[in-house]
Each structure stands twice: as C-alpha cells, then as structure tokens.
N, C-alpha and C positions, 0 to 999 in steps of 0.2 A: 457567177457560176462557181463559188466556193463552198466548201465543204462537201464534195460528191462524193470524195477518198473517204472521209471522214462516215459517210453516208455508209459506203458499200462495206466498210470496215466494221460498222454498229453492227448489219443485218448479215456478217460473214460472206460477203463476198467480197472477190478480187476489185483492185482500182478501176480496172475498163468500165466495169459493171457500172459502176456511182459515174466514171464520167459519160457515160454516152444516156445515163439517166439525166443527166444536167442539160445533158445537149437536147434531148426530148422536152424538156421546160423551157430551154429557150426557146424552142418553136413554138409554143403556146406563147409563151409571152411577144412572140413577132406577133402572134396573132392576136391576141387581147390589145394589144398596142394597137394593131390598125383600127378594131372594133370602136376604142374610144377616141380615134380621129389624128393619132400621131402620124405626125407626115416623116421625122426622121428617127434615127434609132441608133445609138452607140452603143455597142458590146462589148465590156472589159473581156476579152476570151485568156489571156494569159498574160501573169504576171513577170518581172523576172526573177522574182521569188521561186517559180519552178522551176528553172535551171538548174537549180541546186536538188531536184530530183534524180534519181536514177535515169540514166540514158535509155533506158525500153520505154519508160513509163513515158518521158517526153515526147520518143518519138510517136507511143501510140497515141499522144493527145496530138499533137500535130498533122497524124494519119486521121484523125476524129475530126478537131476543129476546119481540114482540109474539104473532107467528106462531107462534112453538114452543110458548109458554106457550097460548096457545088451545088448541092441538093437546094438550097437557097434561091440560088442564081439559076435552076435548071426553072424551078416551079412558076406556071403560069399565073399562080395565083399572086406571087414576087413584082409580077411585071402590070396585074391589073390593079391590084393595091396602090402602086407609084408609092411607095415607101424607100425613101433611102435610108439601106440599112451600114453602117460602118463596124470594124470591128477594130479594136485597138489591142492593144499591151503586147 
C-alpha cells in the first residue's frame, strides 16, 4: 500500500484521499486472492518509516487501517472464504 500520498498529491488532493484509495485496493486484492485459491494473506499496512510523518496524518491512517480492518472482520463474506488474513508493520 505505498505510494497513495504520492498518488493523491499527482491528482491534487489531500493525503486521506490516496490512503483510503489504497485501502479500497486492498479489498480487491483480498478478493482476487481468494478467487485464485489463497488460503492466507499478509499485509505490510504500515511501516516505521511513517512515524516520521506528521502526528494528524498518522493518526488518520491508524483511524483508516483500524476502520477497514473492522469492516474486514464484520464481513460475511471474511468468514465464508476461511482466508486468514494478517496484517503486519
């Protein structure tokens, strides 16, 4: 999920913009992953390289990566798949 800032910055908008675009891709990509038969899944979601971001912008990813992952765990489709998903960094 890198380069979303970079992303939202090309097309003039704000950082949230490019990450919660990123975060919309990860869900495709859970879901192309299950389509060709992956049974587990690791997510780089953040680096410690972001630390060294401004304290709003962290916390909004951390409000983002929090949010999506719920929405993860809420969805029935999460639980018929049987895909273990993990996330790391």
């Amino acid at each position: 999920m890198d380069g979303n800032r970079r992303f939202a910055q090309h097309i003039g908008k704000n950082s949230y913009y490019g990450h919660r675009k990123g975060s919309d891709i990860t869900e495709k990509i859970i879901e192309w992953s299950c389509e060709i038969g992956v049974k587990e899944l690791t997510i780089y979601a953040f680096s410690t390289e972001n630390f060294n971001r401004q304290k709003h912008e962290t916390e909004k990813l951390f409000e983002l990566i929090s949010l999506k992952f719920n929405e993860i765990i809420d969805d029935e489709c999460t639980h018929e798949r049987r895909m273990k998903i993990r996330a790391i960094g």
